[in-house]
C-alpha positions as CSV (number, residue, x, y, z in Angstrom):
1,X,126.2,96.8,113.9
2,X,125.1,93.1,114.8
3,X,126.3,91.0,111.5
4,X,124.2,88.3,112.8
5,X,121.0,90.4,112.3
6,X,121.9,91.3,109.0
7,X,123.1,87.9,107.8
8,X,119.5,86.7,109.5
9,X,117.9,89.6,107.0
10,X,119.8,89.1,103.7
11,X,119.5,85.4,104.0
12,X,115.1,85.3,104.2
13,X,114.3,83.3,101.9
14,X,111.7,85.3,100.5
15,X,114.0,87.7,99.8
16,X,116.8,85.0,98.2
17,X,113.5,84.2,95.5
18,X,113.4,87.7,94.4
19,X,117.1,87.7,94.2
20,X,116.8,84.5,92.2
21,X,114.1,86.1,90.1
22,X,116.8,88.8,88.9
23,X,119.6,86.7,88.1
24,X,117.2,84.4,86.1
25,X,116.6,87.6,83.8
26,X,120.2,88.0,83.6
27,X,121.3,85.0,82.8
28,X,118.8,85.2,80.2
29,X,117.0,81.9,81.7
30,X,113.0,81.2,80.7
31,X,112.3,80.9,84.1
32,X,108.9,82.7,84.4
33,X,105.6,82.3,86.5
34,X,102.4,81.7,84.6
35,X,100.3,85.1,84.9
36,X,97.2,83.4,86.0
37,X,99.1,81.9,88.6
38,X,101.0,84.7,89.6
39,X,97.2,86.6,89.8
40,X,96.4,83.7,92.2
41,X,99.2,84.2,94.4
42,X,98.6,88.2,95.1
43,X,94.8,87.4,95.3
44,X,95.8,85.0,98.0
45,X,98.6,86.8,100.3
46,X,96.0,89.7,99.9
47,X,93.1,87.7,101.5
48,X,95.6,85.4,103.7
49,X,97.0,89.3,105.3
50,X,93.0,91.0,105.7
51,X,91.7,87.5,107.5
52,X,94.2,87.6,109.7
53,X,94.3,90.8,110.4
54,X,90.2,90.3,111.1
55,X,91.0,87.8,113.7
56,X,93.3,89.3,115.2
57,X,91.4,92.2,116.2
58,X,88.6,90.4,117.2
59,X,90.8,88.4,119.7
60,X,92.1,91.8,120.5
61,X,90.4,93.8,123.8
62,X,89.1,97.0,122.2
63,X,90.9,99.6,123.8
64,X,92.0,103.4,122.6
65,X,95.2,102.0,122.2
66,X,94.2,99.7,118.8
67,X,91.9,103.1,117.9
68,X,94.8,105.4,117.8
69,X,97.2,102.7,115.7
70,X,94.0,102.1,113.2
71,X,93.9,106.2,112.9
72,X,97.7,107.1,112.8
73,X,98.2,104.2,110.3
74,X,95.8,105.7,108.0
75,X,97.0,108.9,108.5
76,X,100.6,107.7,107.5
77,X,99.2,106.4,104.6
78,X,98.0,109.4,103.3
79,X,100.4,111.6,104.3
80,X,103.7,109.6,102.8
81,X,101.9,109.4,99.7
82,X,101.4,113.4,99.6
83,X,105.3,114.0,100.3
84,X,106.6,111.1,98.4
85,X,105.1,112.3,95.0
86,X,106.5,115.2,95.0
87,X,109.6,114.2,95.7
88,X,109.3,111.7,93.1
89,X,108.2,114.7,90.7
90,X,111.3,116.0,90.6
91,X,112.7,112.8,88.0
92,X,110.0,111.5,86.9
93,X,106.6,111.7,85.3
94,X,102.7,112.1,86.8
95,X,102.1,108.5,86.5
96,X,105.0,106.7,87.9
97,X,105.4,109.4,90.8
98,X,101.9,108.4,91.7
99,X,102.4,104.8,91.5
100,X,105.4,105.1,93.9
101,X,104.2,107.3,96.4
102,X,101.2,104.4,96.6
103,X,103.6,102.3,97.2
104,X,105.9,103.6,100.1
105,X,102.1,104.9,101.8
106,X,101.0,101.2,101.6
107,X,102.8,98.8,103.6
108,X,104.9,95.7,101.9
109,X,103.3,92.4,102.9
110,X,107.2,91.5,102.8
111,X,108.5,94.2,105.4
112,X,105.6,93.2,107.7
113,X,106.4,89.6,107.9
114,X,109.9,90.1,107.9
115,X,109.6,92.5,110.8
116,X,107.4,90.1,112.7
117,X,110.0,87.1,111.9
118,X,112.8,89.2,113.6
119,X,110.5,89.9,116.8
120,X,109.8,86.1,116.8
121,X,113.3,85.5,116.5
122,X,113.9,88.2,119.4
123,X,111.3,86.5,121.4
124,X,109.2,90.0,121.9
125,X,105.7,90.6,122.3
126,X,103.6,92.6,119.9
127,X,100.2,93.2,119.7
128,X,98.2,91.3,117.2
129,X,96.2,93.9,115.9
130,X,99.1,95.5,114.0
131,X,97.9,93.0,111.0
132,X,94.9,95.1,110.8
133,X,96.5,98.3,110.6
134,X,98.7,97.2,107.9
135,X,95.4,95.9,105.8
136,X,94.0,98.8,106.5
137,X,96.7,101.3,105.1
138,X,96.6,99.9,101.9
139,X,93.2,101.5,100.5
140,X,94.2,104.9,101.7
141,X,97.4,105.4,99.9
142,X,96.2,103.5,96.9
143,X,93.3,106.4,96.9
144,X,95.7,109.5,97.5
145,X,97.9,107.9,94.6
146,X,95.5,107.8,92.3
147,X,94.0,111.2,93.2
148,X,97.4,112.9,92.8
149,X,97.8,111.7,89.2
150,X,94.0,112.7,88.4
151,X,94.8,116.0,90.1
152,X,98.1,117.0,88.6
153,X,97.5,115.0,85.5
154,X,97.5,118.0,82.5
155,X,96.6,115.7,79.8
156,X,93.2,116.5,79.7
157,X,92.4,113.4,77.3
158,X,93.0,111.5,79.9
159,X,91.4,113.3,82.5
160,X,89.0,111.6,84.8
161,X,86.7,113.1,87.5
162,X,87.9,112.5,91.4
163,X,84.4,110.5,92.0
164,X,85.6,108.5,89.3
165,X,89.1,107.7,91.2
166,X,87.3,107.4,94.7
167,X,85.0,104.8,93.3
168,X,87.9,103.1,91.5
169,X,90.0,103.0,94.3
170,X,87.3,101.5,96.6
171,X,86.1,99.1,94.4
172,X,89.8,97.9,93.0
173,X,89.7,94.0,93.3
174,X,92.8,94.5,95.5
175,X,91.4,96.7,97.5
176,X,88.3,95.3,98.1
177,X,89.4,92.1,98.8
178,X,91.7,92.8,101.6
179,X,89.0,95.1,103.6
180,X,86.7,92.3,102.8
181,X,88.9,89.6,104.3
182,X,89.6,91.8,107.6
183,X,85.8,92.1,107.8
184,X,85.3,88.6,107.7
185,X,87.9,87.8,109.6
186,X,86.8,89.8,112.2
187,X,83.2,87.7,111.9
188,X,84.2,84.8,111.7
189,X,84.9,82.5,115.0
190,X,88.0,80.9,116.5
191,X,86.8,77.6,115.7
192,X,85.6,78.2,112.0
193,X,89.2,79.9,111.4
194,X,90.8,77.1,113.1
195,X,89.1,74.8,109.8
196,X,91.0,77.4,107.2
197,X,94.1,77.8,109.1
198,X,96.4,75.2,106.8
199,X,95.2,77.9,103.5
200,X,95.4,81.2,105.7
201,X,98.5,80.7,107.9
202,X,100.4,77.9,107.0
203,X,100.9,78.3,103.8
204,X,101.7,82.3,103.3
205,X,105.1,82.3,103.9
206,X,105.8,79.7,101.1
207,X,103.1,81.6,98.6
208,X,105.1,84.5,99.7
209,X,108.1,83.6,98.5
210,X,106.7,82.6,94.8
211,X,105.0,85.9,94.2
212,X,108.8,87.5,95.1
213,X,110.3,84.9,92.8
214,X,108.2,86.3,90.2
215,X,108.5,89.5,91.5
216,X,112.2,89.2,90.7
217,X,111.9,88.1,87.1
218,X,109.8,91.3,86.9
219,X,112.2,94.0,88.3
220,X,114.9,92.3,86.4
221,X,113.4,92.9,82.9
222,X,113.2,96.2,84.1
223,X,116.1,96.9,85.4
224,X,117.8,98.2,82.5
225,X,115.0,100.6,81.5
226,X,114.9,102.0,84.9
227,X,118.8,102.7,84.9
228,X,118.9,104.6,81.8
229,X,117.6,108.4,82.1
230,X,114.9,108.4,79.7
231,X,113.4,106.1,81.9
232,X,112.5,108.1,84.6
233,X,111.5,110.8,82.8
């Protein structure tokens, strides 16, 4: 194993602000982002990730290679979703199975720009249009998630109908917001992305690191929960 890599890794400092974020809950510190900021922040990696995924494809040659990695990253997204919940099933309830399995089908905004900052580091060549696949996978398994819990959801209280998910899942602000961004980055020409760049680009890695931060304080306030039984169950 190369220690170097891993040291490189562990030391991101994204991922050091979502460390700090946990130890700030445990040493009890009031450390906390405001929640309209911390809405502002996800609003803007979301729109920051689908613009540049837009302009990357549109600087791309269309070619069946970009065709098949659009297709077979939807397809993961709706198939890891399928297998993960039921998985997840196994411990814990309808809703927070679903919620997961959304999650792992979806791909982290961190992962990706980690994994990019390592073939930077390595100095190898990947093909810009790889943003735009991971924009696009995040609708899908967001969709699935929510049709598994609506599916296998017995409460029938709280039952809704599966047009009612599929409109709710293509209308979520999330959602639309990051299909709407690679759509208008897509549109939208070199030169008028060039005037944007400082907000799109520059920027995302430090915004990045802020919504882990508060990411961090999150998880660690619900750490505790999530290690005792009852709360998987």
């Amino acid at each position: 194993m190369d220690l170097h890599l891993l040291f490189d890794n562990l030391s991101n400092p994204a991922l050091l602000f979502f460390f700090l974020g946990i130890i700030a809950v445990q040493l009890k510190s009031d450390l906390k982002i405001p929640e309209n900021s911390s809405k502002f922040i996800s609003l803007y990696l979301l729109l920051a990730i689908g613009f540049k995924g837009g302009q990357e494809l549109s600087h791309s040659e269309f070619d069946m290679e970009i065709v098949w990695s659009l297709l077979f990253g939807v397809l993961l997204a709706i198939v890891v979703p399928v297998y993960a919940y039921f998985i997840l099933r196994r411990k814990m309830n309808v809703y927070n199975s679903g919620a997961i399995a959304a999650a792992y089908g979806s791909v982290s905004a961190v992962t990706f720009v980690t994994a990019i900052s390592f073939l930077e580091m390595e100095q190898m060549d990947f093909s810009g249009h790889m943003v735009a696949v991971m924009a696009l996978m995040e609708a899908p398994s967001i969709m699935v998630g929510l049709l598994l819990i609506s599916i296998f959801n017995k409460d029938k209280t709280d039952k809704v109908s599966t047009g009612t998910v599929l409109h709710h899942a293509l209308t979520n602000g999330s959602v639309l917001l990051i299909i709407g961004s690679l759509i208008i980055g897509l549109l939208a020409s070199e030169a008028q992305a060039e005037g944007i760049k400082p907000f799109t680009t520059d920027l995302f890695k430090g915004f990045l690191a802020v919504f882990l931060l508060d990411m961090g304080i999150t998880s660690g306030r619900k750490l505790s929960t999530f290690l005792k039984k009852d709360g998987l169950q």
